[in-house]
C-alpha positions in Angstrom: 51.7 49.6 108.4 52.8 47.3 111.3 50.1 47.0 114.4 50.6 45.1 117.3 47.1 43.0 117.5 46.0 40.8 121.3 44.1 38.3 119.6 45.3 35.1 121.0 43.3 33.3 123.7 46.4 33.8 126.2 46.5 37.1 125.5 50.0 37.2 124.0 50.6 40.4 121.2 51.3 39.4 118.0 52.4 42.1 115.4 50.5 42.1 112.6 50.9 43.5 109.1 47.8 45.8 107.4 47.4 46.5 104.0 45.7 48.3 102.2 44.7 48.6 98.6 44.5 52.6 97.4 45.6 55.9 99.4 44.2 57.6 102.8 43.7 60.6 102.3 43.5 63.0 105.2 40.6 65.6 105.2 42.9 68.4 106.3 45.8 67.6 104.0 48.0 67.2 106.6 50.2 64.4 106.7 49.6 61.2 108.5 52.4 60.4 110.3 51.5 59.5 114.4 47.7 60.1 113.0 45.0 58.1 114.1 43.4 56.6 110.8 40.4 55.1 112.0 39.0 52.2 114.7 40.4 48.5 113.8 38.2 45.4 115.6 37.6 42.1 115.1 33.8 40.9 114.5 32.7 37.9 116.5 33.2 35.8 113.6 36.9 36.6 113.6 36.8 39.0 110.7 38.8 41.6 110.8 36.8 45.4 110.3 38.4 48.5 110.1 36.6 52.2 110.4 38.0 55.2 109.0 35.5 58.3 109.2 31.9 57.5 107.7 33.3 54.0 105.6 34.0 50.8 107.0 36.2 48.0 105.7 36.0 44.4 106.1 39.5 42.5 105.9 40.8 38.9 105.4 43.5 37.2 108.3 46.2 35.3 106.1 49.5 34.4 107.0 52.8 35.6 105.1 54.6 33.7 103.2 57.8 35.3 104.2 57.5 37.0 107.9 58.7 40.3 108.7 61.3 41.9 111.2 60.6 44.9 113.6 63.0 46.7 114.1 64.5 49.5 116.5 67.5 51.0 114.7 70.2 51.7 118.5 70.9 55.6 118.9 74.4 57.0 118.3 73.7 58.7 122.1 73.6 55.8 123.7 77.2 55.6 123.2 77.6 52.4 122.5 78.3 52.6 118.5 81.4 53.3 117.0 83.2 54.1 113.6 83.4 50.0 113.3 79.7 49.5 113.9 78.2 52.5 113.1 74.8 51.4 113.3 73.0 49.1 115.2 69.5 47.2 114.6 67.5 45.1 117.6 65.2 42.6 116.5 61.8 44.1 118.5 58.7 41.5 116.6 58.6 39.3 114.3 55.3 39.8 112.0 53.7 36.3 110.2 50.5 37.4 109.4 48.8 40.3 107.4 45.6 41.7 107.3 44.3 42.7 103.9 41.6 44.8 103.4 41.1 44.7 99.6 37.3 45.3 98.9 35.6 49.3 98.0 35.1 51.0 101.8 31.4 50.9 102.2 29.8 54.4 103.7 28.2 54.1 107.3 26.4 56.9 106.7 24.6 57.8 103.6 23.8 61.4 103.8 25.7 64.1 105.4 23.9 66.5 107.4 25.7 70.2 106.5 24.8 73.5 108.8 
């Protein structure tokens, strides 16, 4: 998944790859497409945390060894494509570094309280 992260001092977005290791899971069974999965913050130390229901996640800033493109594929409606260039692709960010959360989620809250 591709976020767009302010963490430089001058305030400048950066896009930023996450990854994580395993599936999420929603508790509904619906799917997770423009779903909120959970808080993302960095700690004062710079560590990247991310919450998703009762677990938490702490991450690892590393940049990629090959960056990736983000990009916005042009609409047909726009009228600007034709049979010679049927599609058309604009370069929106380019990502360079990824966050990877790779250690077991650890719960926030240890017993569930069930009426």
């Amino acid at each position: 998944m591709l976020v767009r992260v302010k963490s430089n001092p001058d305030g400048k977005e950066d896009w930023v790859l996450i990854e994580l290791q395993g599936d999420v899971d929603t508790s509904n069974g619906e799917h997770m497409k423009s779903q909120n999965i959970g808080d993302f913050h960095f700690a004062k130390d710079g560590t990247p945390i991310l919450i998703i229901g009762y677990h938490i996640l702490y991450g690892k800033d590393t940049p990629m060894s090959k960056p990736i493109a983000v990009l916005k594929k042009k609409s047909n409606s726009e009228g600007c494509l034709n049979e010679e260039h049927p599609a058309e692709y604009t370069v929106i960010a380019i990502a360079k570094r990824k966050i990877i959360f790779k250690t077991r989620p650890k719960r926030i809250v240890n017993h569930f309280i069930t009426q």
